[in-house]
N, C-alpha and C positions, 0 to 999 in steps of 0.2 A: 250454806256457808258463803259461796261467791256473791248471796246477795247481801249479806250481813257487811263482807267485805267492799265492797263498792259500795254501798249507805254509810260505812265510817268513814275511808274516804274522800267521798265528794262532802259529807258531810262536815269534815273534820278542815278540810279544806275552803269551804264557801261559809258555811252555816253553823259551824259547831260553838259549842259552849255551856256552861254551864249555865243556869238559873242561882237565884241567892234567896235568904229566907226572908221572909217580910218582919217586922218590928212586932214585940209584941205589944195588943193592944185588947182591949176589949171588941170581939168584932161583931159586926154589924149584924142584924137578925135575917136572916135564912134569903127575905125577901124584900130584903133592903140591900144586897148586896150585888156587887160584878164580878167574878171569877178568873182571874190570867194563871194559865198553868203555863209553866215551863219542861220541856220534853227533851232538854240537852240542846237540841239543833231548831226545834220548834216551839211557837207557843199558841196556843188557843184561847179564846173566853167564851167563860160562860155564865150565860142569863139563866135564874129562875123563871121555871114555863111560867107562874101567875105575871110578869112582866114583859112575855114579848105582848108587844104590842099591832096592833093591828093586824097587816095582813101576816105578821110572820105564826100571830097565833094558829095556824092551820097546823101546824106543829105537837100541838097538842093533843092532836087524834092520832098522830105519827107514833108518838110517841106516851103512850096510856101509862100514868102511872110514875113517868119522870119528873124530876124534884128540878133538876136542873138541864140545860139543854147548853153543849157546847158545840162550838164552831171553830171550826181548822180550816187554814185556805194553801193552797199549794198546786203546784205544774200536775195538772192532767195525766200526763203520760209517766210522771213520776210514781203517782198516787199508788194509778192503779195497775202498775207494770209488776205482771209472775215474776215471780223468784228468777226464771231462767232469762228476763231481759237485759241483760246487762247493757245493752246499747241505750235503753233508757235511762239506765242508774250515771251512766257515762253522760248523757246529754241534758242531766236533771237542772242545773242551773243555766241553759240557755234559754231564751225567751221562748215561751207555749200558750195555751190554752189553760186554764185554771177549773180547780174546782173549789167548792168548798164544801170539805165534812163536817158533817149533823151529827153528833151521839147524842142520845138522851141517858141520862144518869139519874137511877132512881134514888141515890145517897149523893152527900153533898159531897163537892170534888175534895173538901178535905180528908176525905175519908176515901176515896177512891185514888186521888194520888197523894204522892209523900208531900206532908204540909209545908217542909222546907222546900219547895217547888212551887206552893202554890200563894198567890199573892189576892188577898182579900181585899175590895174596897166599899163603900160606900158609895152609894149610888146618890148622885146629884140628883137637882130638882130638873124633872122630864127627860133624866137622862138614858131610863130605860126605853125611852120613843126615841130620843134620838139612835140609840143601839141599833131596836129595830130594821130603823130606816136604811139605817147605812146595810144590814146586810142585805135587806130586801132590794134594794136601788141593783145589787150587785150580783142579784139572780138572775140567770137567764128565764123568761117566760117563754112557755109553749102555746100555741095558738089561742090557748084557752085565759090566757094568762096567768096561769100555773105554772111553778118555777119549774124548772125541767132537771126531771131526776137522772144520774148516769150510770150509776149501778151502787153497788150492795157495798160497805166492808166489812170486815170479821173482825179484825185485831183494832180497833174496840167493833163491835157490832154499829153499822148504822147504814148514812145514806150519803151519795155525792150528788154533787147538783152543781150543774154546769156554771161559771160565774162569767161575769161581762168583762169583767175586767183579765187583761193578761198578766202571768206571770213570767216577772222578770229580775235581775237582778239590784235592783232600784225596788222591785214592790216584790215584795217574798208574803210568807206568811208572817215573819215579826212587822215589817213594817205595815200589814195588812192590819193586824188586833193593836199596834198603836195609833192607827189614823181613824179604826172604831173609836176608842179612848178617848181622842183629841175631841171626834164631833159629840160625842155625849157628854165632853166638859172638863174633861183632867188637862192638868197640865201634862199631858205626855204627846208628843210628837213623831212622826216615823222620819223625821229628816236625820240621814245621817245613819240612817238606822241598818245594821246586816244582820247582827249576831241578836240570837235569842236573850241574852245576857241582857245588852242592851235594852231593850224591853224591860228584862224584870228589875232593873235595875230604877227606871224609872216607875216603873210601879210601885216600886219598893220607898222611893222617896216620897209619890204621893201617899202613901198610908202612910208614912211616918207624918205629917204634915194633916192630913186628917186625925192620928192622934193627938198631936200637938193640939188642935183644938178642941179635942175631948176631956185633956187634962187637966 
């Protein structure tokens, strides 16, 4: 309960918001598309495993069986703080250490989260390499050159992996999946950016904008 209440909180205070429903359109085929979920306070995307590309495909033995593979990025000590930390839930939006979580999702995310949450697009030409890259560029490598794992989660099941970059109040996790977005080719940007809203909000006009040109 004390942790539910400090994550509304600091949540409700720095990061909260709602998400909004994307346009309807006819959408894009399974593996032709890019994936932004909306989580209230957070947002994530996600890539079909046949499209990461390169080195992030290691992914795909991580994960047997997955349709789609999503990426969450957030404060380190937030991520992975027990229920009894509350000095962590208190200190979640000052500058840290980042991670970023991996689920693999054997159904597609419209069907694992609520559709009005989740914002579909169409994948640009090499946009899925650009994807990639950026999250790759933003893993930590261990000796091996292997991105370095930092432990387990449960709530969704997966994996964290150390990231290069810091979390701060300028780079969160929204403005983290809209500066993906920007280099794979959307018009969407993380300047300016806090609240999750924000985000699908601009998602929401690129898929209106891609329908436009499907009509």
């Amino acid at each position: 309960m004390i942790k539910c209440i400090c994550f509304f909180f600091i949540t409700l205070a720095v990061l909260a918001c709602g998400s909004v429903a994307g346009p309807g359109c006819p959408p894009p085929s399974a593996a032709d598309a890019v994936y932004v979920v909306g989580h209230g306070w957070h947002v994530e995307i996600g890539i079909p495993v046949e499209k990461l590309d390169g080195n992030m495909s290691f992914l795909r033995s991580i994960f047997p069986g997955a349709r789609v593979i999503m990426f969450g990025y957030g404060k380190k000590t937030f991520m992975i703080a027990p229920p009894d930390a509350i000095s962590d839930y208190l200190l979640g939006p000052f500058p840290g250490a980042a991670l970023i979580q991996v689920v693999g999702l054997s159904v597609m995310p419209t069907e694992a989260y609520l559709p009005e949450n989740t914002g579909t697009l169409f994948l640009p030409e090499n946009g899925s390499q650009a994807l990639s890259a950026y999250i790759w560029k933003d893993l930590v490598k261990d000796a091996t050159g292997k991105p370095m794992m930092v432990a387990q989660s449960t709530h969704p099941v997966g994996l964290f992996f150390a990231a290069q970059s810091e979390y701060n109040l300028s780079h969160t996790c929204n403005t983290w999946v809209a500066d993906i977005l920007h280099d794979a080719g959307y018009s969407v940007s993380g300047n300016h950016v806090i609240f999750s809203n924000q985000v699908m909000n601009r998602v929401a006009e690129v898929a209106e904008e891609q329908c436009n040109v499907l009509r």
